[in-house]
N, C-alpha and C positions, 0 to 999 in steps of 0.2 A: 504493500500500500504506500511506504513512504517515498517508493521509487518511484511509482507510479503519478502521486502529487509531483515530484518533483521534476519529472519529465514532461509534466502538463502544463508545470510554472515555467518553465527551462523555454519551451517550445511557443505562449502567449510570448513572454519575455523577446524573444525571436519575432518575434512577428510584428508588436508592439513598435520595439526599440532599432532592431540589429537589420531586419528584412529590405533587401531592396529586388525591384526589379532586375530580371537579367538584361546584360547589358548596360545598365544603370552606369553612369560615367561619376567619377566624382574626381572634384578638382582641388588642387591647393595651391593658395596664393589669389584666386579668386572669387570675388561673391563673400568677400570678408563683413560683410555687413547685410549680406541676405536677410538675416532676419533680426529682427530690432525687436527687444521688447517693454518697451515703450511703461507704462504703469504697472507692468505686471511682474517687476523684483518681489524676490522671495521676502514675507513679512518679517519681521523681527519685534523687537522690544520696539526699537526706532519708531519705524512706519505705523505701527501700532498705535501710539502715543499722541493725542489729539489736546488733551489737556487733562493735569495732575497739578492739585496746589499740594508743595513741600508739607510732610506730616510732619517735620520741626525745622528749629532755626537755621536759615542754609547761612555756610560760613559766608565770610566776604571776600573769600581769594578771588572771585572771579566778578567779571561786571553782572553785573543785573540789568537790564538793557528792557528798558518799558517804554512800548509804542503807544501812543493815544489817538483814535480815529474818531472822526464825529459818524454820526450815523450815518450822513449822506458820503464819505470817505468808502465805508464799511462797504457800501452797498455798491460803489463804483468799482472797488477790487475784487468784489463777488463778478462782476460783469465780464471780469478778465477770461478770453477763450482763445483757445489754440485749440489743434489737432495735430496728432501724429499720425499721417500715412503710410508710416513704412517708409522705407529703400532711402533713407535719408530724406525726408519729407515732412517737416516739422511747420504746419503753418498757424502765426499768430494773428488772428483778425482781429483783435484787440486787444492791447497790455496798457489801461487806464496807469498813469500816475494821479498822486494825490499829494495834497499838505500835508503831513501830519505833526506832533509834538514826540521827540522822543524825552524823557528822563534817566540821567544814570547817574546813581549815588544821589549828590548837593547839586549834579547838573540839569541844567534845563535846555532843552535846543527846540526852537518851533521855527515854523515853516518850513520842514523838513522835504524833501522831494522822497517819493519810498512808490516804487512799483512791487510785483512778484516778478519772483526770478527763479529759474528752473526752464529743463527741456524733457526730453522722453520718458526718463529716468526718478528726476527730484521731483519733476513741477508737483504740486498738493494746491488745490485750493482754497482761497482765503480762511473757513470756515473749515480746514482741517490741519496736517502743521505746514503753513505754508511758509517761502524760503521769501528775501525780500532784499533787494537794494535801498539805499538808502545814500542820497546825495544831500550834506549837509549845508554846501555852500555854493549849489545851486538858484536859491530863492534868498540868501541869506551873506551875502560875499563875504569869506575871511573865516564865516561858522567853521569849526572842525570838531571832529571827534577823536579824542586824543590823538588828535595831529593828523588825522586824517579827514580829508574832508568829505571819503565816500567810502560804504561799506557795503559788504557783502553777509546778508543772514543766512544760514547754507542750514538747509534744517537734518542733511547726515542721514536721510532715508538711506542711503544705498550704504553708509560704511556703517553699521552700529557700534564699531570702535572708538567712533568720534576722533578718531587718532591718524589716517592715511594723508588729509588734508596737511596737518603742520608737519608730522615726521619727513613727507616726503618735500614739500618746499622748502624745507633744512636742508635738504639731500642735493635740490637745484642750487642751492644758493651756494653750497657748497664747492660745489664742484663749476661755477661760475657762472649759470643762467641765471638770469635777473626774475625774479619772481614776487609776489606779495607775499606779505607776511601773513599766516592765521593766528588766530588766536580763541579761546572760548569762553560763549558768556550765559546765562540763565536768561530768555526771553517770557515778556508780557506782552500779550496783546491784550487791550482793553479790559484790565483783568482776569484775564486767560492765560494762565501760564503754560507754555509750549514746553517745559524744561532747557534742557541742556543746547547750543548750538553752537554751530562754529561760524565763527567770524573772520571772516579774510575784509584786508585793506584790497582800494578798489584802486583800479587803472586810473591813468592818469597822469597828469602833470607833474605833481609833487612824488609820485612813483619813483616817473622818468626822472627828474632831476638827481634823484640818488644812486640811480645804475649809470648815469649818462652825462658827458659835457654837456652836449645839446640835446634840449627837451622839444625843438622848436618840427620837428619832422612829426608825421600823419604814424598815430597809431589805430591800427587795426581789428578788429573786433573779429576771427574767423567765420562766424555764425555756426550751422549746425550742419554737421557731416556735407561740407563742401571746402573744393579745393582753390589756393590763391585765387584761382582764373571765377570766385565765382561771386557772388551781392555780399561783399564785405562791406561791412561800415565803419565811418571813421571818428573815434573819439575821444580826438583830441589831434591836434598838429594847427598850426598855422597858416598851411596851403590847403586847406580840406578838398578844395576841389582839383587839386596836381596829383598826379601819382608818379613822376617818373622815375621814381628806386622801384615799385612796384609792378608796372609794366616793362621796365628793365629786366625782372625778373623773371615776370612771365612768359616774354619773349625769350630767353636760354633756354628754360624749361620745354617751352614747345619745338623747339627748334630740332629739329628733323635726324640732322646732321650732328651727332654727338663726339664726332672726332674732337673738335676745340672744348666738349662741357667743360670741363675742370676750370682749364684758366678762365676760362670766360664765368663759369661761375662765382669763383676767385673774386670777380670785381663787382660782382651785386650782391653776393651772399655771405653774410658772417661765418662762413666755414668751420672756423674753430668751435662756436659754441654750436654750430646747427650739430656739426655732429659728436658732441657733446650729450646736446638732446635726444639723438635718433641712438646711444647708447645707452642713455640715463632711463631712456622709454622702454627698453629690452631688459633694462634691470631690474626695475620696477613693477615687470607686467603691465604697461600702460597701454592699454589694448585700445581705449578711450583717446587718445590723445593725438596728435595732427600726423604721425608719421606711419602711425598703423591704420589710424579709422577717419584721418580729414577732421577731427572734431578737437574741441576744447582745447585754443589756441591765438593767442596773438602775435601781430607783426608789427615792428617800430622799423622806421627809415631812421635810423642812426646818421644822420646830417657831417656828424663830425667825420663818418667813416665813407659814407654815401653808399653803405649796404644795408642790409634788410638782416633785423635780427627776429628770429622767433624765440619764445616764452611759453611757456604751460599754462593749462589753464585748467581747473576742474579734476581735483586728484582722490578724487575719493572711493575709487576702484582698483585696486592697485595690491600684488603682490599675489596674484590670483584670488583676489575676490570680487574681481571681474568676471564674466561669464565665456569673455574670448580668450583667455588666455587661464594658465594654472601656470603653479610653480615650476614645472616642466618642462614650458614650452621652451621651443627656440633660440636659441641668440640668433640666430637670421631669420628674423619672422618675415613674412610676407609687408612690405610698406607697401603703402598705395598713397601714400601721399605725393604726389606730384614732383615735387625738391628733393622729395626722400631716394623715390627713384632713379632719377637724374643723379645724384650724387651716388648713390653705392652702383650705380651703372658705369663708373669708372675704376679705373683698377686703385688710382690711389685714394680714390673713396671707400671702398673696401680695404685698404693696407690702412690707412686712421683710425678707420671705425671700430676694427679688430685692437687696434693700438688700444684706444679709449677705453675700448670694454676694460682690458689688460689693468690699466692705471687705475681706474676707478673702482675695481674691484678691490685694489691693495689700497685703495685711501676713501673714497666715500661710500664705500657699503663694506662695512665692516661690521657683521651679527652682534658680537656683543656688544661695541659701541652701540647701533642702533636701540639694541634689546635697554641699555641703561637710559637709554632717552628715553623710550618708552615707555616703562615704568616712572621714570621721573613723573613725566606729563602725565598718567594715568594717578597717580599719587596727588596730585594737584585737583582731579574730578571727582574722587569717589569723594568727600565727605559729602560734596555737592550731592552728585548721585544716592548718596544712601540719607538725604536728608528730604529727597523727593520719596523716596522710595527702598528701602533695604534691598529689595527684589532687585531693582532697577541695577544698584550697585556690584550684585551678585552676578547679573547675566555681565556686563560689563566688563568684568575681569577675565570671565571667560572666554569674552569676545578678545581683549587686551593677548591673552596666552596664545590665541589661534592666532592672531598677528603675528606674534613673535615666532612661531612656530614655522609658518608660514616665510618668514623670513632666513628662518634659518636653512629651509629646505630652499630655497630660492638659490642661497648662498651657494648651497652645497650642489645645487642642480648646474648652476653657471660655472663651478671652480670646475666640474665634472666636464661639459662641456669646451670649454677654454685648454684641457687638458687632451683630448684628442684631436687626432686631424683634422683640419680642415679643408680639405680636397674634398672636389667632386666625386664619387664614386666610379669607379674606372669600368667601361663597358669592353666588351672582347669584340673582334670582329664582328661577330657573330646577333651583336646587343645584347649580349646579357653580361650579366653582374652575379655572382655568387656573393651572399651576405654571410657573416659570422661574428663571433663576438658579440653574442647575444646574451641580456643581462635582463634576471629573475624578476617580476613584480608578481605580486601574492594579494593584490586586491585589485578591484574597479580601477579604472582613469580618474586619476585629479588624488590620487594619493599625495600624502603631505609627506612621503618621509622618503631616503631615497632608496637606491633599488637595493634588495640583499645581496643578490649572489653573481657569477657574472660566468660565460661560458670561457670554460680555463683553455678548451683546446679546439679547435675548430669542428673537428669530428666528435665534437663528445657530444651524447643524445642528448635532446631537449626533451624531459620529463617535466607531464604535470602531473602530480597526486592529488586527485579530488578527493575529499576526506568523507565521512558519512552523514557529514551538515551541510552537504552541497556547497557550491559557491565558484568561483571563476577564477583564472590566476591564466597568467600572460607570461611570453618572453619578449624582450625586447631589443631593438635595435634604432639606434639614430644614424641616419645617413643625409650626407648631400648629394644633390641633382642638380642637374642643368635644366632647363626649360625642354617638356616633351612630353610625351605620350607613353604611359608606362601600366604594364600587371607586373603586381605581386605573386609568384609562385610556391607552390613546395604540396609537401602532403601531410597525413597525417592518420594515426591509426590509433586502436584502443588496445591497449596489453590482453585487455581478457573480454572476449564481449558482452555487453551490460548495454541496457534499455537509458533512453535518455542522456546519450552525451555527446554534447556538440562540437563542432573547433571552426572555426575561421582565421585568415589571416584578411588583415586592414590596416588602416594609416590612422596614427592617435586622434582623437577628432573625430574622426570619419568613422560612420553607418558599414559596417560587413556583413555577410549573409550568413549566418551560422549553416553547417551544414552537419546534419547527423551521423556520425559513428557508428555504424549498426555491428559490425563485424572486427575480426583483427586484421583486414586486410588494410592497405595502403589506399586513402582517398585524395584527390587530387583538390585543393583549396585552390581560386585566383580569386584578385581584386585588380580592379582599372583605376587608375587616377593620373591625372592631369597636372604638371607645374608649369607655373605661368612665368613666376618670378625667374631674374639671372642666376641665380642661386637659391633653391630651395632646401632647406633643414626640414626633414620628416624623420616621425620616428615610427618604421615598422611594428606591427603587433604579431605575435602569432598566439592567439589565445583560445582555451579549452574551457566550458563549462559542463557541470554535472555533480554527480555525487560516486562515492565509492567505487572510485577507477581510479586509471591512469595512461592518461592519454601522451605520444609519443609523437615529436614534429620529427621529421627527418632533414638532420642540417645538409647533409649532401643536395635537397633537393629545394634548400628555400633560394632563391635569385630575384634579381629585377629584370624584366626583358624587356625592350625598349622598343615599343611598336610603333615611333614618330618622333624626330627631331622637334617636330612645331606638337604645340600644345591643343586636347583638341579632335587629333585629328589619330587613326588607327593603324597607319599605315598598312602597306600590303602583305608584310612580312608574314609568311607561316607557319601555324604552329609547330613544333616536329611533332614526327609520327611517334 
């Protein structure tokens, strides 16, 4: 009976999750933002939280931050409507601003400018915990809020950590990208207490004047999953209506002829910190951000330099608790950012980038450094947090440890990576690629911790032992490719035959077809997939599910065969017989 259940759940499971069409193409490096999902992040403590007054006195380490709206305010930012369409399609047919009065401590600030602020992800509306800009000396000239004169209320739906926002603008600023500062404070709304937020300082003038000689060039607004070339807006520069660092740029970028990019990039683009960023972005998991997803990002014409520097923007997904990315993935992810491309599209864009990672690994992501900040800065919330709430305080810490964790396996995932080859995988005449040095995982995808075991000799079997409580366990392999049209090979068999146990091979990420084990003979596994990118980092699966066996990959027979130069397409080439 128990087998029986569990070759029933095995085989839904299959059909559900793993099942695809034959034929069914799948691609990497493409369609990176296929699917968006927009309000429908997994709930938390966070998202939950609409309004909680403190059950005792909250200390004063942190600001107290009380907004006052009149009714008619109230009702204009209820009016606030956007929609998410999908496929990067975020449209807002109305984002009312309003006056409002803020109070913090002995301070009073009125005619305050304050809209909602949020995209797919954060937006909440007025009347649940919404996020809110807030321009002090907009209506008001010289207003500022300790020293800022525009603020960002970030209500932390998507991090429950409360902690991805500052740790990681520590990390930019570190390592020399110009970025705002966060910081966090307890919010009121109209005596509505939202609890805990975070507070980033806002773009701007007074920004620029501390990262930069001249403040006087057109800063940029990226908008929402679009690239340079698309309705940027501009706030703040002096020529608002010139762009020409901007179409300088975009002019390299599309330019056909990529023999000259480099130098020619060299004279419009901040090169050192851009790719700065595009390895600071690989470090972090920043799946979100301009160089993997076009998104959460701005651009300054640095006047003094007469190049275009990009900045972060929106860090609260980060370290894999993003949905595109885990602790695993890539150091050569897929960029689609338009400069991203262009730049690792040449060779000593790729001899930098690898440099960068290198450096930055030995000085600004260093685990237990980060691990004591973080604690630090969580040491600074909980009294707040457990004076809203004990609970609140409790899930908190554990949210606080999965960071850390998370970071440490980060760590350990990049030194790992940074440590083998990095060559494309060599094809024979023939196109194929024999694979080996395959390395043990003993659970699901998106494991925190790194692999156990690792194949010592190229011919030695790939066993999995399915124990009597069922369950799934993989081998694995990271490789790089060229851009082309590729199946995954090999076979696989069951030591003794047993009802209900499946094996597939597939690409980490990617949907494979489980295929049933009936017997001890040898069954023959493929998977298709498509690399778009000049370089693509995939990491092979070859995984067995079931209970009370032991299913056997055969390494003599796992390869890549190369059915197409171009991506896409099948080419004519023949199976053998």
């Amino acid at each position: 009976m128990r087998v029986l259940v569990w070759s029933t759940f095995v085989g839904l499971l299959t059909y559900l999750i793993f099942f695809h069409e034959p034929g069914q193409q799948f691609q990497f490096g493409r369609g990176w933002n296929q699917e968006q999902w927009g309000n429908h992040e997994r709930r938390n403590w966070r998202s939950e939280q609409v309004s909680a007054r403190p059950r005792s006195t909250l200390p004063t380490n942190l600001w107290r931050i009380e907004l006052q709206l009149t009714p008619e305010a109230e009702d204009s930012l209820r009016s606030h409507r956007q929609q998410f369409r999908g496929r990067g399609q975020l449209e807002v047919s109305h984002r009312p601003s309003v006056q409002i009065t803020v109070r913090e401590g002995t301070s009073l600030f009125t005619n305050v400018a304050a809209h909602l602020k949020g995209a797919a992800g954060s937006f909440r509306p007025y009347d649940d915990t919404p996020a809110f800009t807030l321009n002090f000396s907009k209506h008001v000239k010289g207003q500022k809020f300790h020293g800022y004169p525009k603020i960002s209320l970030n209500n932390s739906v998507q991090d429950p950590s409360l902690l991805n926002e500052m740790i990681c603008r520590e990390m930019f600023l570190t390592a020399g990208i110009p970025i705002p500062r966060a910081h966090h404070a307890s919010i009121v709304v109209n005596d509505r207490d939202l609890g805990v937020y975070v507070v980033t300082q806002g773009w701007g003038k007074p920004f620029l004047r501390a990262h930069f000689p001249d403040d006087s060039g057109n800063l940029y607004d990226g908008g929402f999953v679009q690239d340079i070339n698309g309705d940027l807006t501009v706030t703040s520069g002096d020529e608002q209506d010139s762009h020409p660092a901007l179409i300088r740029l975009i002019n390299v970028v599309s330019d056909p002829n990529q023999a000259r990019s480099w130098d020619r990039l060299s004279t419009v683009l901040d090169l050192d910190r851009f790719i700065t960023l595009l390895a600071m972005d690989t470090l972090l998991c920043n799946w979100d951000g301009y160089a993997i997803n076009r998104n959460n990002y701005r651009l300054f014409h640095d006047r003094s330099t007469e190049r275009i520097v990009f900045m972060p923007h929106g860090l609260d997904q980060m370290f894999g608790t993003g949905r595109r990315m885990d602790v695993h993935s890539s150091i050569d992810p897929p960029f689609r950012g338009g400069v991203a491309r262009a730049v690792m599209s040449t060779a000593e864009g790729q001899k930098r980038y690898n440099q960068r990672l290198h450096e930055l690994v030995h000085t600004t992501f260093n685990p237990a450094t980060l691990e004591a900040r973080i604690r630090e800065i969580a040491a600074t919330l909980r009294p707040t947090l457990h004076a809203y709430n004990p609970a609140w305080a409790t899930h908190h810490e554990t949210r606080v440890d999965q960071l850390i964790r998370s970071i440490h396996a980060r760590f350990a995932s990049v030194r790992d990576q940074l440590s083998q080859p990095r060559e494309p995988l060599a094809f024979n005449p023939d196109g194929l690629a024999h694979v080996d040095g395959w390395n043990w995982v003993e659970s699901p995808e998106n494991r925190p911790e790194p692999t156990a075991a690792t194949q010592t000799k190229p011919d030695a079997p790939l066993l999995i032992a399915l124990d009597n409580n069922g369950g799934d366990a993989s081998w694995r392999r990271r490789v790089r490719i060229e851009p082309g049209s590729y199946r995954f090979e090999g076979r696989a068999r069951v030591k003794e035959s047993a009802p209900g146990i499946f094996a597939t091979l597939r690409i980490s990420r990617q949907r494979g077809g489980f295929i049933e084990l009936t017997d001890t003979n040898w069954v023959p596994l493929r998977f298709r997939f498509d690399c778009w990118e000049p370089i693509n980092d995939i990491e092979l699966v070859a995984q067995a599910a079931g209970a009370d066996a032991t299913v056997e990959f055969d390494p003599a027979s796992l390869q890549i065969r190369r059915l197409s130069t171009t991506p896409g397409e099948s080419g004519d080439r023949p199976d053998p017989e």
